[in-house]
N, C-alpha and C positions, 0 to 999 in steps of 0.2 A: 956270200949272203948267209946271213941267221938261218936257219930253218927253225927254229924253238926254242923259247926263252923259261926257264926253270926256275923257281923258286924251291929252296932246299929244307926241311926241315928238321932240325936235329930233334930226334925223336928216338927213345927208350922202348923197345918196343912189348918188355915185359912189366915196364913200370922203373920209373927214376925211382923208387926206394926200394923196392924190391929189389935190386939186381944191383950186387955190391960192385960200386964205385962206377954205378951209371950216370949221376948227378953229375961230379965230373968229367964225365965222356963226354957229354953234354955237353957239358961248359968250353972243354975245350975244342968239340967241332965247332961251337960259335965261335970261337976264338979266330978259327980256321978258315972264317967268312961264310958260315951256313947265314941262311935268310933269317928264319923261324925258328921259333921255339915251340916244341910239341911235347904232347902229357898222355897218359891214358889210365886216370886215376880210377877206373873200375877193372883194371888189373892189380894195383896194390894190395895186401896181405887183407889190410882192411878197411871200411868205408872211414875211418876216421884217418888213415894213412892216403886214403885216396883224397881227402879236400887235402892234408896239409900238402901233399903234391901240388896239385891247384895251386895253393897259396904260392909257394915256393917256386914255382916254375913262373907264374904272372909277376911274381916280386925280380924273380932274376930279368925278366922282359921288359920292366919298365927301368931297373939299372942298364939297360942296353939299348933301349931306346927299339925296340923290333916287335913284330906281331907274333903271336899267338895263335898256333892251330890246334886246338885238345880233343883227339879223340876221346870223346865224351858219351858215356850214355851208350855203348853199343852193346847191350844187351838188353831180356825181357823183362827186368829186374821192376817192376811199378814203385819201390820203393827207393833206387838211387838219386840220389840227389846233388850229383856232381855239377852241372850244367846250373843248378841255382849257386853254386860255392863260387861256379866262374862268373859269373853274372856280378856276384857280390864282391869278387876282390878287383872285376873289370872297375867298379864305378868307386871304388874303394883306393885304387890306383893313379885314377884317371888315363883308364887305358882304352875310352869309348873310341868305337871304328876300329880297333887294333886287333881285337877276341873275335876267334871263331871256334865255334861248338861242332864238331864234323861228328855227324849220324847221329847221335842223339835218339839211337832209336826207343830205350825204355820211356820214351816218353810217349810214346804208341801205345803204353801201359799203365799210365799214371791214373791216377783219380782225377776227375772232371775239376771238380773243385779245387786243387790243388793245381793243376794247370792255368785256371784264371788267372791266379794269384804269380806265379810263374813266367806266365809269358810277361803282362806288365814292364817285371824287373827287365828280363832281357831288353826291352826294347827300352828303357831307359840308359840301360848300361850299352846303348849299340853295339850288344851283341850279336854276331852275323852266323846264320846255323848254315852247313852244308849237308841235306840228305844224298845219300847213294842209291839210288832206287834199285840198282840191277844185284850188287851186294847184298844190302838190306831185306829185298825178296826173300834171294835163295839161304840167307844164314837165319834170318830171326826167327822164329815161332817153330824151330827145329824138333824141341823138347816135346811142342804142344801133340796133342790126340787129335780130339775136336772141340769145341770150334779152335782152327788155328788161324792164329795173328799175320797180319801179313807183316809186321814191323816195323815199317817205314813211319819217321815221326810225323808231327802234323804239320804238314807245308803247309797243306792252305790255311789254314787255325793262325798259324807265326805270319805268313803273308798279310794275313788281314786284320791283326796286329800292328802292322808296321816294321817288323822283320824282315833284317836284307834274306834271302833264304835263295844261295845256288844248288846247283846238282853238281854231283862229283860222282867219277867213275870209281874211284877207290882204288880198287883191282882190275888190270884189262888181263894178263894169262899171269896164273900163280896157282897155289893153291887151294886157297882159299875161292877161288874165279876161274876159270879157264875157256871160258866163251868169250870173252870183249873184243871188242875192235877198234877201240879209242874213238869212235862216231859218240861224238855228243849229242846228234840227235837220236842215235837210239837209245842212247840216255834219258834225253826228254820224255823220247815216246813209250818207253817203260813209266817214268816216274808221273806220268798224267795217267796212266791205268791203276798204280797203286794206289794214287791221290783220289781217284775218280774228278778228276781236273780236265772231263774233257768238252766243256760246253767251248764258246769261242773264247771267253773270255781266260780261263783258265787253260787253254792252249797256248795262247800268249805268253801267260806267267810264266809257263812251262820253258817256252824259247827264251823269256827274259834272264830265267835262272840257268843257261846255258851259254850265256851269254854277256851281258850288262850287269849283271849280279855277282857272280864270277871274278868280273872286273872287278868291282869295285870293292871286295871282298882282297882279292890282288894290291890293290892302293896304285893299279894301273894309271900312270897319267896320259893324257890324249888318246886314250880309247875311244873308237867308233871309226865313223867317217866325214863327221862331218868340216867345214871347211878349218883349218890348224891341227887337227890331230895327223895320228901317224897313219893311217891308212890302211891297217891290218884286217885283214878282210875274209873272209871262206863265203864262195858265193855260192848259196845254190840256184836250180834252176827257179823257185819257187824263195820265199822268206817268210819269217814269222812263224804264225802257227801254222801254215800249209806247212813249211818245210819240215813241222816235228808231225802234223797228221800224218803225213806221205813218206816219210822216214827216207828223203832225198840224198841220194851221194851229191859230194862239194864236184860242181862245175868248174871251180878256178878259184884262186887264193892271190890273194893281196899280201906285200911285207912290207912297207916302208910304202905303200904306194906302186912298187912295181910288182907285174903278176907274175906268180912264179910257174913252171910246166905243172900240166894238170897231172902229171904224172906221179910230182910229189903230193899231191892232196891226197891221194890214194893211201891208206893204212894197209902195212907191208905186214900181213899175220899171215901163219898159214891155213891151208884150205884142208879141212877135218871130212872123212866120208864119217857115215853115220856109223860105223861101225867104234871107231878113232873119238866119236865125242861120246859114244857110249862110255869106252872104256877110261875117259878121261874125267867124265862126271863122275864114274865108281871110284875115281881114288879120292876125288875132293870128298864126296861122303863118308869113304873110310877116316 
């Protein structure tokens, strides 16, 4: 039996023009059957090196017929404008439902007015954004004194929009991260404290974007459970928003319809004393 199904992304992680002869590395892990195609054009040399990135990475996506994950945006920058470049070559391509913008956090920093004008395009262009709440926390507003940013871009703002908008762990132990535990709900239940998403109704969102969001963002078919789909399921004791208020472990798991030992639902990480996450947070800092 599956235990987890991968979606791979070939991904630069210094920047495809930056890093000679990364464009072709690229090319040829898709070659190679990678899923996605990924970008990170606020690491290129410079803001005008980072749209033709953009350009050139969504133009090689739509000769290949595959989706697009760009980490996008993830710094304090109020003036990057990457995530409008993907927006404009998504609807420019006809690559709507296929572009996702993952963290997009300088947009935590943008000008109000400039964000109106902004979200619009995305959600014409079905562009799908993925914030990271538990990343985005601990890396954004690093630089700041006071007041500091939490960084997390505006889920609810893009939600209410009309923006598909999931959660993504990013990082579960690395180092850039060294806490995680791959629980998507404590995913959720961070990114409804950085959102301030926690009345009932933004609880919700919170589980949808862990969830059904995620999916479809994936281009999953027969997701859920209801009657024709595949039956892929993590139950907890509780669902919806209880199960992100309550930050519930998964009682049992679903794959195809058969439940697998509770024992795989279980995330195998190890168990830190407090001395071990001290010394583990001091080196991501350094």
């Amino acid at each position: 039996m599956r235990h987890l199904d991968l979606q791979l992304v070939a991904f630069s992680q210094h920047g495809v023009l930056r890093s000679a002869g990364a464009f072709e590395n690229l090319k040829r892990a898709i070659g190679m059957g990678v899923d996605v195609v990924g970008g990170i054009p606020h690491f290129e040399r410079t803001m005008a090196d980072g749209a033709l990135s953009v350009r050139l990475l969504c133009e090689f996506a739509a000769e290949q017929g595959l989706r697009v994950d760009m980490h996008c945006e993830e710094s304090d920058d109020p003036m990057s404008r990457h995530i409008e470049t993907l927006a404009a070559e998504t609807h420019r391509l006809g690559l709507h439902g296929r572009i996702t913008g993952s963290h997009l956090s300088s947009m935590h920093s943008m000008d109000n007015y400039y964000v109106s004008k902004l979200l619009p395009l995305m959600r014409e262009a079905g562009v799908s954004a993925i914030a990271n709440p538990l990343i985005n926390i601990t890396l954004q507003g690093r630089s700041d004194t006071y007041p500091k940013r939490r960084g997390m871009t505006r889920v609810p703002e893009m939600m209410a929009a009309g923006i598909n908008v999931a959660f993504g762990h990013d990082c579960v132990m690395d180092p850039w991260y060294s806490l995680g535990s791959g629980d998507m709900f404590e995913v959720a239940h961070m990114g409804l404290h950085v959102a301030q998403m926690t009345g009932v109704d933004g609880m919700r969102a919170c589980f949808d974007a862990v969830t059904v969001n995620g999916a479809r963002i994936l281009g999953l078919e027969g997701y859920g459970i209801e009657p024709g789909c595949a039956a892929n399921r993590a139950r907890g004791v509780v669902a919806g928003r209880q199960a992100v208020q309550r930050r519930l472990q998964t009682a049992s798991q679903l794959e195809n319809g058969r439940r697998k030992k509770t024992g795989d639902c279980v995330s195998r990480v190890p168990v830190f004393t407090s001395r071990q996450l001290r010394v583990l947070s001091a080196r991501v800092i350094r």
